[in-house]
C-alpha positions, -999 to 999 in steps of 0.1 A, spaced: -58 43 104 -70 59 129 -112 57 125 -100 20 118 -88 10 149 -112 30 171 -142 8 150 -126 -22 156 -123 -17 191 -158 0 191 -175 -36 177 -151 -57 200 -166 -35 231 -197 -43 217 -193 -77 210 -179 -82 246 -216 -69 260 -233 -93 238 -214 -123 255 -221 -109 288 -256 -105 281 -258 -141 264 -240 -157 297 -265 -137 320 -290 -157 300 -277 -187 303 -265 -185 338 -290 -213 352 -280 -237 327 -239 -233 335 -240 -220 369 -257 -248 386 -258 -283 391 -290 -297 385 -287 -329 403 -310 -317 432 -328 -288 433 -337 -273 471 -359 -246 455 -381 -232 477 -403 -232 441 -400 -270 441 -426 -292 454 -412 -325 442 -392 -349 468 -358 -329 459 -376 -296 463 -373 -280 494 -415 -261 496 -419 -272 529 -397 -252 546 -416 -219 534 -443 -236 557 -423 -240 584 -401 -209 583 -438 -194 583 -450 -210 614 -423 -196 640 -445 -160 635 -414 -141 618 -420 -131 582 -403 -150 551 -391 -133 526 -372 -156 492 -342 -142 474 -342 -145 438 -310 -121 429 -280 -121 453 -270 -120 493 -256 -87 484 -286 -72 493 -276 -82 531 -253 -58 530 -281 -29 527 -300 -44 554 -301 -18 580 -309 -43 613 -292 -76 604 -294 -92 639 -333 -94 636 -325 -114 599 -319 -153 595 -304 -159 563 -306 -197 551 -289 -214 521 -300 -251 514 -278 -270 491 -268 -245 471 -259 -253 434 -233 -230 433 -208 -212 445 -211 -179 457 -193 -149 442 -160 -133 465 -185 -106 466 -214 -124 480 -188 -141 502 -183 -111 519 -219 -95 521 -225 -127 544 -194 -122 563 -199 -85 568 -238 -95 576 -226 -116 607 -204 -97 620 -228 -65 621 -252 -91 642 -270 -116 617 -276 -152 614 -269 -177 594 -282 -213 584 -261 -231 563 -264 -269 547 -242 -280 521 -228 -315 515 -211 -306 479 -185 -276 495 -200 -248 477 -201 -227 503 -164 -237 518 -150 -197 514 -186 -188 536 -177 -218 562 -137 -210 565 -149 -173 570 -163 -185 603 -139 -211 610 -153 -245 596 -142 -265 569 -154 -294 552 -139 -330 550 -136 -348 515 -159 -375 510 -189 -393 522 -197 -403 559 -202 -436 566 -219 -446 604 -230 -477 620 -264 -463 628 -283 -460 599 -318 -471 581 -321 -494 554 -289 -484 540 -258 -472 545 -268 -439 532 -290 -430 555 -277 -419 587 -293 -413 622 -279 -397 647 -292 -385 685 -293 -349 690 -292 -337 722 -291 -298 726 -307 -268 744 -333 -261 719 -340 -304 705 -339 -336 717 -349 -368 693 -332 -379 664 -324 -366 626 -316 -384 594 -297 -377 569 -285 -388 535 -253 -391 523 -240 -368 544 -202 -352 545 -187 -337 577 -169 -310 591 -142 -296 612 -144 -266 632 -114 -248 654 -141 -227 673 -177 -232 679 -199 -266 693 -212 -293 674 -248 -299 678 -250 -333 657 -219 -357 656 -213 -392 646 -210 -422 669 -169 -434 672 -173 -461 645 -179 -434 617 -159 -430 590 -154 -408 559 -146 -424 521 -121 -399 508 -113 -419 477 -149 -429 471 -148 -465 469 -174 -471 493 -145 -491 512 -130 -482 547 -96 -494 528 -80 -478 553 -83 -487 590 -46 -473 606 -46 -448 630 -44 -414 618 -54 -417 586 -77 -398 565 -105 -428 568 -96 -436 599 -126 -442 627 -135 -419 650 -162 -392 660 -169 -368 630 -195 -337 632 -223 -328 614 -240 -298 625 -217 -269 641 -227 -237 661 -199 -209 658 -210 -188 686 -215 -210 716 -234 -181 731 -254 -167 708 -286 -170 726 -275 -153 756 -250 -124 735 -277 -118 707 -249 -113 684 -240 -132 650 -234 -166 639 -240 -193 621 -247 -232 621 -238 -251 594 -249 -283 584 -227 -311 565 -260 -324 546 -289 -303 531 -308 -331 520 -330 -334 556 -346 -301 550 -356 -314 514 -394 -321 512 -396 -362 510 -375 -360 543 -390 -338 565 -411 -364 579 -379 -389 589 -372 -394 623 -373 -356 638 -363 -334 607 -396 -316 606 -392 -306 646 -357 -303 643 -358 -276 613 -384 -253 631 -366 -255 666 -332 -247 648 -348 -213 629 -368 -201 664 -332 -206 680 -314 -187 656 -341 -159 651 -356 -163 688 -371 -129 692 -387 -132 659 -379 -106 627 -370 -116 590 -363 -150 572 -344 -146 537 -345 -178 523 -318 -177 493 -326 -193 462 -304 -172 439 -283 -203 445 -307 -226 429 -319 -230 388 -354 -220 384 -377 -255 382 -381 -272 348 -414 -259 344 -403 -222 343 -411 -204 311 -377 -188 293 -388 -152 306 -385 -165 339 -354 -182 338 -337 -157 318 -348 -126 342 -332 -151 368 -298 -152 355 -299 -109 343 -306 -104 379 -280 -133 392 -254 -109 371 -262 -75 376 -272 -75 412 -235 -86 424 -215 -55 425 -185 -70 410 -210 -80 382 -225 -43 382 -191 -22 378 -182 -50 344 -215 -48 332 -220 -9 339 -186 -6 323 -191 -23 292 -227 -5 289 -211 32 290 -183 19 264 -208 3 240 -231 30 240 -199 56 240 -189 34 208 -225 32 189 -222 69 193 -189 70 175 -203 46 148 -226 68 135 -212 102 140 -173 94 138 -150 122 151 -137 138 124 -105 155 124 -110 194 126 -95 206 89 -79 240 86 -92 251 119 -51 248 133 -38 268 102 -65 294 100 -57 298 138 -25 309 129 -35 334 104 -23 368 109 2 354 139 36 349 147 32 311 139 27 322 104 64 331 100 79 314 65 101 286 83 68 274 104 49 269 70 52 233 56 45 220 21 16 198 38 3 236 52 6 244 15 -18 217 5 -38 225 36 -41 258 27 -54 248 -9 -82 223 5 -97 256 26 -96 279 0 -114 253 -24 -140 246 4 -146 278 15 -153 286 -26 -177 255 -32 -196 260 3 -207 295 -3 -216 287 -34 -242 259 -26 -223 236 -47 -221 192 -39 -185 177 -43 -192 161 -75 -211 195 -89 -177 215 -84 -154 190 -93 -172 197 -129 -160 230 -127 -140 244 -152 -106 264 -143 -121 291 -154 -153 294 -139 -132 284 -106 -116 315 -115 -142 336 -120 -156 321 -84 -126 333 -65 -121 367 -77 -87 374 -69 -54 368 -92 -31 356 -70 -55 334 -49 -66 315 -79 -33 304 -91 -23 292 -56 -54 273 -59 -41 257 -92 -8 248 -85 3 265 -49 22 290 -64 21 327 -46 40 359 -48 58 371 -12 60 351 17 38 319 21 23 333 52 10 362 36 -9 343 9 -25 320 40 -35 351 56 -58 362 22 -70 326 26 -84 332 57 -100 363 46 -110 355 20 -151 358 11 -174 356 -17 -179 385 -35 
C-alpha cells in the first residue's frame, strides 16, 4: 500500500509539471488580449515600431524586454534606466509589481500608458488610480473618440491626441495633460452623459490624463514615474497626429535627461501573428520561469518529478531481515521480543541466504525438492525450522544460527 500511494503521488507530481509546462506554452494565447498589440515587433498601425526609432534618437541605448521586469531588480544603477510599458496586455505578476516598485524607489524611471487598468497595482503603488470608463471631451477630431488636448509643460508645448482615452486620479504628483471642464467619463458605457447632477460619477468637470509623481524629479534626480491614461498615441498610425511624435521624444529625454538605458517591456505583449511556434512558445517558458514566484513553483515541481521518475524505476524497497539479523546475538533477541511474524522473517532469510549462494533464480529453487533443500542447508535443526518453524531451545537461539549460518 505503501509503493501504491507514493506512485500515485509520483505521476500526479508529474502530471502537475506537464500542465505547467503546457500553460508556459500557451501563455500568449491566455495571458493577453489581443485586441491591440503595442509590440515594439509590430509595424502595423496598432504596433508600436516607431518608438524603437525614437527612443533611439535621444542618444541613450534601447534595450527590449522579452521575459519579465524582474530583471530590474538586478540592475545595479536604476536611476540611469527608463523603463516603459505601452498598453500592456496583461497584468503584471505581484512579483513584477514589486521589482518596479523597488526599481523607483532605488532611483529609476518609469513611463507608463494604459487605458485598460492593467497596471492599476503599479499606479496605486505610486499613488494614482484609474477612473472606470471612457473620457468624453468637447475638443476632439472627427469624432468623439478622438481627443485633443493643449499641453503646456517644462519640457513641451503643442498639442496631443488621443483615442479613447480613460483618466486618472492622483493624491500626489502634477498632471501634465488634463481635460477642458466640459469632460466627462461614461462609467456605464452607454456613450450617454445620462447623468448631469453634481457629484456624480459622470458628472462634468476637469479630468487628467497624463500624471508626474515626483514634481521634482528633474531637479532631485531621484525616481518616478508618469503615467498615461491612453497608450494608443505612442502606437505607430498616431505618431504623426497633432504633436505625439515631439511629445514622445521630449517626454523620454525628460525622464532619462542625462542619458543611460531604455528597457522597453514587451513581455507584456503576445508575439505578432507572424511568429513561428518556437518563438512564441520560448516567449511564454521565459514569461513563466523568469518571475521568481514562477521559478520557486516551477523549480519545485522540477526537483519532485525528477525525485519521483527516480523512484519509478528504482522503487525503495523495504530493507528485509537487515532489523532481525541486527538483533542477532543481542539482548533484543530475548524470547518475549521474538514475534511469530520474526518467525516467518526468520524463515524468508534463511531460504534466501540458501538460494543466493547457490546461484539459483526464484522459480529454479522453488523446484527444489525438500530434500535436496535439505541437503543445501546442512544442519538438522535449521532445515526443519525452514519447513515448518519448528526449533529446539529458545527461538532466539535458533535466529542466531540463522544469521551464521553459511554454505558449506
Amino acid at each position: 500500500m505503501r509503493i501504491g500511494w507514493a506512485k500515485a503521488l509520483s505521476f500526479l507530481v508529474m502530471a502537475a509539471v506537464a500542465l505547467t509546462v503546457l500553460v508556459a506554452l500557451a501563455a500568449p494565447l491566455v495571458l493577453v488580449d489581443t485586441r491591440s498589440t503595442l509590440s515594439t515587433s509590430e509595424e502595423g498601425w496598432t504596433g508600436a515600431s516607431e518608438i524603437l526609432g525614437i527612443a533611439k534618437g535621444t542618444g541613450a541605448r534601447v534595450m527590449v524586454l522579452t521575459s519579465t521586469p524582474t530583471l530590474l531588480l538586478e540592475d545595479e544603477d536604476p536611476g540611469k534606466v527608463l523603463f516603459i510599458s505601452l498598453g500592456p496586455q496583461r497584468r503584471y505578476s505581484l512579483t513584477e509589481d514589486l521589482a518596479l516598485k523597488k526599481f523607483t524607489e532605488r532611483g529609476g524611471r518609469l513611463l507608463v500608458a494604459d487605458d485598460e487598468g492593467r497596471t492599476a497595482r503599479v499606479a496605486e503603488d505610486h499613488g494614482i488610480t484609474y477612473a472606470q470608463g471612457q473620457l468624453y471631451d468637447q475638443d476632439f477630431v472627427g469624432d468623439v473618440n478622438h481627443l485633443k488636448f493643449r499641453v503646456s509643460t517644462a519640457f513641451f508645448d503643442g498639442f496631443v491626441l488621443m483615442n479613447r482615452p480613460a483618466s486618472l486620479f492622483f493624491t500626489s504628483g502634477v498632471a501634465l495633460v488634463a481635460s477642458s471642464s466640459s469632460a466627462w467619463v461614461d462609467q456605464n458605457g452607454n456613450g450617454l452623459n445620462d447623468n448631469l447632477s453634481s457629484g456624480s460619477p459622470e458628472a462634468q468637470g476637469v479630468r487628467y490624463l497624463c500624471v508626474l509623481t515626483e514634481p521634482d524629479l528633474a531637479q532631485t534626480g531621484g525616481g518616478g514615474a508618469v503615467f498615461i491614461s491612453d497608450p494608443s498615441m505612442f502606437m505607430n498610425g498616431m505618431l504623426g497626429s497633432e504633436g505625439n511624435r515631439e511629445f514622445a521624444r521630449a517626454l523620454i529625454e525628460f525622464l532619462l535627461p542625462e542619458g543611460g538605458r531604455i528597457v522597453i517591456d514587451d513581455s507584456v505583449h503576445e508575439p505578432p501573428l507572424t511568429s513561428s511556434p518556437l518563438r512564441k512558445a520560448v516567449y511564454g517558458v521565459a514569461l513563466f520561469t523568469t518571475d521568481i514566484n514562477m521559478k520557486i513553483v516551477v523549480g519545485t515541481l522540477v526537483t519532485l518529478a525528477l525525485l519521483s521518475i527516480a523512484y519509478l524505476y528504482n522503487p525503495l524497497e523495504r530493507p528485509e531481515h537487515v532489523c532481525l539479523l541486527d538483533r542477532s546475538g543481542v539482548a533484543e533477541l530475548a524470547e518475549p521480543e521474538l514475534s511469530p511474524d520474526d518467525v516467518r522473517e526468520g524463515r524468508k532469510v534463511l531460504l534466501d541466504r540458501v538460494r543466493l549462494s547457490n546461484g539459483l533464480s526464484i522459480e529454479a529453487f522453488s523446484k527444489l525438492s525438500w530434500d535436496d533443500l535439505d541437503r543445501m542447508i546442512g544442519d538438522r535443526a535449521l532445515s526443519a525450522f525452514a519447513r515448518n518453524g519448528r526449533h529446539k531451545g529458545t527461538l532466539g537461539d535458533i535466529m542466531v544460527e540463522v544469521g551464521r549460518w553459511q554454505r558449506k
